[in-house]
C-alpha positions in Angstrom: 194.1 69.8 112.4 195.2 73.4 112.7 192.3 75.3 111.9 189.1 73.2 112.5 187.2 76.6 112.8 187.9 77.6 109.3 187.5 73.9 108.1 183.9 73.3 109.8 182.7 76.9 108.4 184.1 75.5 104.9 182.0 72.3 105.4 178.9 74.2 105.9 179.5 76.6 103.7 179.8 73.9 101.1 176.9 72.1 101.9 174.7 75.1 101.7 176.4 76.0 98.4 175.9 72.3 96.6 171.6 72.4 97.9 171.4 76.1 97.0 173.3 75.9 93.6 171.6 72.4 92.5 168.2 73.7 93.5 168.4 77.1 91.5 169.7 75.0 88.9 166.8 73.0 88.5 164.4 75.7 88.6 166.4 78.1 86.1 167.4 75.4 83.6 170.9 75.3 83.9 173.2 72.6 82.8 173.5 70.3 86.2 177.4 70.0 84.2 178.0 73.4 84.6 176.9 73.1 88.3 179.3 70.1 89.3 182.1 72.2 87.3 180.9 75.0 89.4 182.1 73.0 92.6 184.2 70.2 91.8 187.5 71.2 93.2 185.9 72.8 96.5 184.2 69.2 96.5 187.4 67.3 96.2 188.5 69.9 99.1 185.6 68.9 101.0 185.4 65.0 100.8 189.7 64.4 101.3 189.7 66.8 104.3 186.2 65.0 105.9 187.9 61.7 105.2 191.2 62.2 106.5 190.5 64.9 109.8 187.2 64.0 110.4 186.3 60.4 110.0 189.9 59.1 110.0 191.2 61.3 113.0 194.5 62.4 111.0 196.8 65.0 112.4 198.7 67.6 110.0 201.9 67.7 112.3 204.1 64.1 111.7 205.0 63.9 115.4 201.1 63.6 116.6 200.9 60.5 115.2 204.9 59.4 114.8 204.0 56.4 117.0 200.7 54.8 114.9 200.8 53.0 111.3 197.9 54.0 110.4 198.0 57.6 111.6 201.0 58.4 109.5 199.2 56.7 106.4 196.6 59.5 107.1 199.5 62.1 107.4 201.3 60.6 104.2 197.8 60.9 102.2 198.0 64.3 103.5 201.4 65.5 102.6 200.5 64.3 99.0 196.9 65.6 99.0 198.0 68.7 99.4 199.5 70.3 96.9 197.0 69.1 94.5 194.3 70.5 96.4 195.8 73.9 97.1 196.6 74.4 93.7 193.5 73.0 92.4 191.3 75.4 94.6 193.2 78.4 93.8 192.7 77.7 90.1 189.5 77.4 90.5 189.2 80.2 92.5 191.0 82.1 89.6 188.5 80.9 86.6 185.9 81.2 89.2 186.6 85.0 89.2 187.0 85.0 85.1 183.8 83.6 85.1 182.3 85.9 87.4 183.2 88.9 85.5 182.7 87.5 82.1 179.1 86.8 83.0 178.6 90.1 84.6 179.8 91.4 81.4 177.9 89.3 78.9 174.0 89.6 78.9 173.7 85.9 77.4 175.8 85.0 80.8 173.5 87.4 83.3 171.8 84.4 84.7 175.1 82.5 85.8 176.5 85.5 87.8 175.0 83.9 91.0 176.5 80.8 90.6 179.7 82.3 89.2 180.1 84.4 92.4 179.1 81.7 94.8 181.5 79.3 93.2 184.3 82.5 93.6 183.3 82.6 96.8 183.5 78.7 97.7 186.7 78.0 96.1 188.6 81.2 97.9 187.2 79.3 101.3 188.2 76.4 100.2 192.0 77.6 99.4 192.4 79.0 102.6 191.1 76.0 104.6 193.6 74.2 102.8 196.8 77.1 103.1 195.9 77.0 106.9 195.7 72.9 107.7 199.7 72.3 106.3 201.0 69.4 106.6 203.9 69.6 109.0 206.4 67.2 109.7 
């Protein structure tokens, strides 16, 4: 992995956010949907990167693991994981900005602006841990 740093702050970071953001949800009455919307694509993030650097022991340069089956299965998922999750989080970083300012701007919407700006805030972390851990052949 190329930047573990920025990918171990994102794991914490995320597991703060999804006990924080369920817990306030509870307690203010908010739709648990619009919670898991709130952080599904930093989840997705969250759970391929854990599986494939973490538990797995994948590399995101080829050559690391050029001589191992399985290792290059874990660079392949990788390489094809991706773009899906680098696009995905910097969407949702995007509509998690929209949101933000749409329930800054709303008064209906005032009680969301926390979780609007924390899930801003997640999926901008989330896009750069991804930008940051290419895969390269």
């Amino acid at each position: 992995m190329q930047n573990g740093t920025l990918f171990y702050t994102f794991l914490v970071t995320w597991a703060v956010y999804l006990l924080v953001a369920h817990v306030w949800a509870r307690r203010s009455g908010i739709s648990l949907g619009i919670v898991f919307a709130s952080h599904a694509a930093s989840s997705a993030v969250a759970i391929v990167m854990t599986y494939v650097f973490v538990v797995s022991g994948g590399a995101t340069v080829a050559q690391f693991v050029a001589g191992s089956e399985p290792g290059m299965d874990l660079w392949r998922l990788w390489f094809h994981a991706w773009p899906v999750l680098f696009f995905s989080s910097g969407i949702s970083a995007a509509v998690g900005l929209v949101w933000a300012i749409i329930a800054c701007a709303r008064s209906s919407q005032r009680r969301l602006v926390p979780l609007a700006f924390g899930s801003f805030g997640l999926s901008i972390l989330a896009f750069f841990t991804v930008g940051t851990n290419f895969p390269d052949a």
